[in-house]
N, C-alpha and C positions, 0 to 999 in steps of 0.2 A: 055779123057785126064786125066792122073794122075798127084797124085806129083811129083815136079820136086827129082830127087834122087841130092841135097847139099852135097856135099863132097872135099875137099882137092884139087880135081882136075879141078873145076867149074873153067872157065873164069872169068875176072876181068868182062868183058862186061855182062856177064850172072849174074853175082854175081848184079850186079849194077842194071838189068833189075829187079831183085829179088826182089832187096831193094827199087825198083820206084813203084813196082806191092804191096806190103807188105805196103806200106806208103798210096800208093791209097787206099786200102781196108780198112784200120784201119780207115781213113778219114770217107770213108762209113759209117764202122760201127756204129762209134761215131754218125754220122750224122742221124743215126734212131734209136739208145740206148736210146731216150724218149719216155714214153708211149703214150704222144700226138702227136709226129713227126711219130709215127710207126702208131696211130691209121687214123692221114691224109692220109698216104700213102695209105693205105690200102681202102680209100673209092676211093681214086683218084685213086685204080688199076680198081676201075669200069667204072671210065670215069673222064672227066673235072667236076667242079665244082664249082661254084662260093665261095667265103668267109664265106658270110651268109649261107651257105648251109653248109658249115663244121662246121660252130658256132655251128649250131643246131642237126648236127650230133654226134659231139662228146661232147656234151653242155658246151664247154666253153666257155667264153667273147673273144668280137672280138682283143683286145689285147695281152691274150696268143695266141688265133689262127694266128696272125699276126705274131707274133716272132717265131709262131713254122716255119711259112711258108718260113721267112725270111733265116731262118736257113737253111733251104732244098733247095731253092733256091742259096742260099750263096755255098751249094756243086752241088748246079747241079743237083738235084733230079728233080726239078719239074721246070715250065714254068708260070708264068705270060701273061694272055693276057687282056685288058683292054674290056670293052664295057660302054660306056659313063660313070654311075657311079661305075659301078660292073666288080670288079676283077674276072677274074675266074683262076684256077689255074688246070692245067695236070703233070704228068708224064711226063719228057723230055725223057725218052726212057725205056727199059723193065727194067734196072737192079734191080731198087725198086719194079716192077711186081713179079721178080722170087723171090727177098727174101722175098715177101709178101707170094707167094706161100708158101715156105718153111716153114717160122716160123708160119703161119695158120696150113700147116700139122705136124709140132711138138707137139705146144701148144692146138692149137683148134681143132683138129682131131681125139684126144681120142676120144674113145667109152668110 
């Protein structure tokens, strides 16, 4: 599927689906343009996680990892699920998978 071809002729309806689709994504985007919110992503594309277990993966204090979390959660990137005292947090579905993929094979990919 390509770009859609915008021009003079687009429906009001199509024009409107444009502008819901273009507002989603920028949402996205914003919501993984931190290099701690990209670098959680990006463990959680290998599996669920606990908090402490991302503290130490990406060595920050459990404060910033809280707010990055909160943040991605707040868009619907990721899931919370409780176990007595230990948060652990997933991937709510692939779309942060495949831009994981992607900007791994842009930036980390070079030879």
């Amino acid at each position: 599927m390509g770009l859609p071809i915008v021009d003079d002729k687009i429906c009001e309806a199509d024009l409107d689906k444009l502008m819901d689709n273009a507002q989603e994504a920028a949402n996205f985007l914003k919501a993984i343009s931190h290099e701690g919110r990209l670098l959680i992503l990006c463990h959680l594309s290998a599996g669920e996680k606990s908090v402490t277990e991302l503290e130490d993966l990406i060595s920050a204090r459990q404060a910033a990892v809280s707010q990055q979390l909160a943040r991605l959660r707040l868009e619907g990137l990721v899931t919370p699920r409780r176990d007595g005292k230990t948060i652990y947090y997933r991937l709510t579905d692939d779309r942060p998978r495949q831009m994981i993929d992607l900007v791994y094979d842009m930036f980390c990919g070079k030879s």
